[in-house]
C-alpha positions in Angstrom: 34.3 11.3 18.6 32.2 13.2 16.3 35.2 12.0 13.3 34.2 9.0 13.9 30.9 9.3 13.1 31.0 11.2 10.6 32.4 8.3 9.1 30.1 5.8 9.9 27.6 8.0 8.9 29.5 8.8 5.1 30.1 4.7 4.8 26.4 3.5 5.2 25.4 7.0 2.6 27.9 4.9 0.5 26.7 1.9 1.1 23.2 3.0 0.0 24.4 4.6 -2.9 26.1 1.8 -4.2 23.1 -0.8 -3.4 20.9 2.1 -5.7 23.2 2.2 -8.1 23.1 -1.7 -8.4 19.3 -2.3 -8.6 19.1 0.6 -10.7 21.6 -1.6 -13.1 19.5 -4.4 -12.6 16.3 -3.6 -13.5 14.5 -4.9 -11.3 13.2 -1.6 -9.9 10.6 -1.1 -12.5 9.6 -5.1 -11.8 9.3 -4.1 -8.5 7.3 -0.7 -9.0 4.9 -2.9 -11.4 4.1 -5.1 -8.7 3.2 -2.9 -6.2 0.9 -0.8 -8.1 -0.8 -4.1 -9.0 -1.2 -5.1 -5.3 -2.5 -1.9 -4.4 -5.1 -2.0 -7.5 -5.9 -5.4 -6.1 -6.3 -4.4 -2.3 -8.6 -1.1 -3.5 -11.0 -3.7 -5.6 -11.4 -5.7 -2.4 -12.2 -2.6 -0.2 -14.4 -1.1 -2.8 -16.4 -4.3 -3.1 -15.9 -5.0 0.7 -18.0 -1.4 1.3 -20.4 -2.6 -1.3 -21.6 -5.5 0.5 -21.6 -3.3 3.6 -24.0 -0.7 2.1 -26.3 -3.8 0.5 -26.5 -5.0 4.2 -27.2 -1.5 5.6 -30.1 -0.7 2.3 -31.2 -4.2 3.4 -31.6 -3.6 6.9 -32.9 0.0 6.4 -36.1 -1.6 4.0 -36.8 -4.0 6.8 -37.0 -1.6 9.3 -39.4 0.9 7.5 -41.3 -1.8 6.2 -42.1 -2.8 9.7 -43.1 0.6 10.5 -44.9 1.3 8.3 -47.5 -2.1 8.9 
């Protein structure tokens, strides 16, 4: 039982290795790298302006409220 596996386990290590080994061939890693650092550039710009707008509305709230208290 535990031969068999063993070599399940050893054919899908080769099977990953092999499928490394090809994109690494292909290039298409560093494609693939680029893109994702530019979709996470692009997702921290929308948070960061995102918690911008939130602060504007919370300044914008806060001067309303002391402004009221203090007529």
């Amino acid at each position: 039982m535990r031969e068999m596996a063993s070599k399940k386990s050893k054919k899908s290590w080769e099977l990953i290795n092999s499928r490394l080994q090809l994109l690494m061939k292909s290039r298409k890693c560093m494609l693939r790298y680029k893109q994702t650092l530019k979709a996470i550039r692009q997702a921290l710009r929308k948070c960061a302006t995102e918690h911008y707008a939130m602060l504007a509305k919370l300044v914008s709230i806060t001067t309303v409220t002391l402004t009221l208290n203090w007529a």
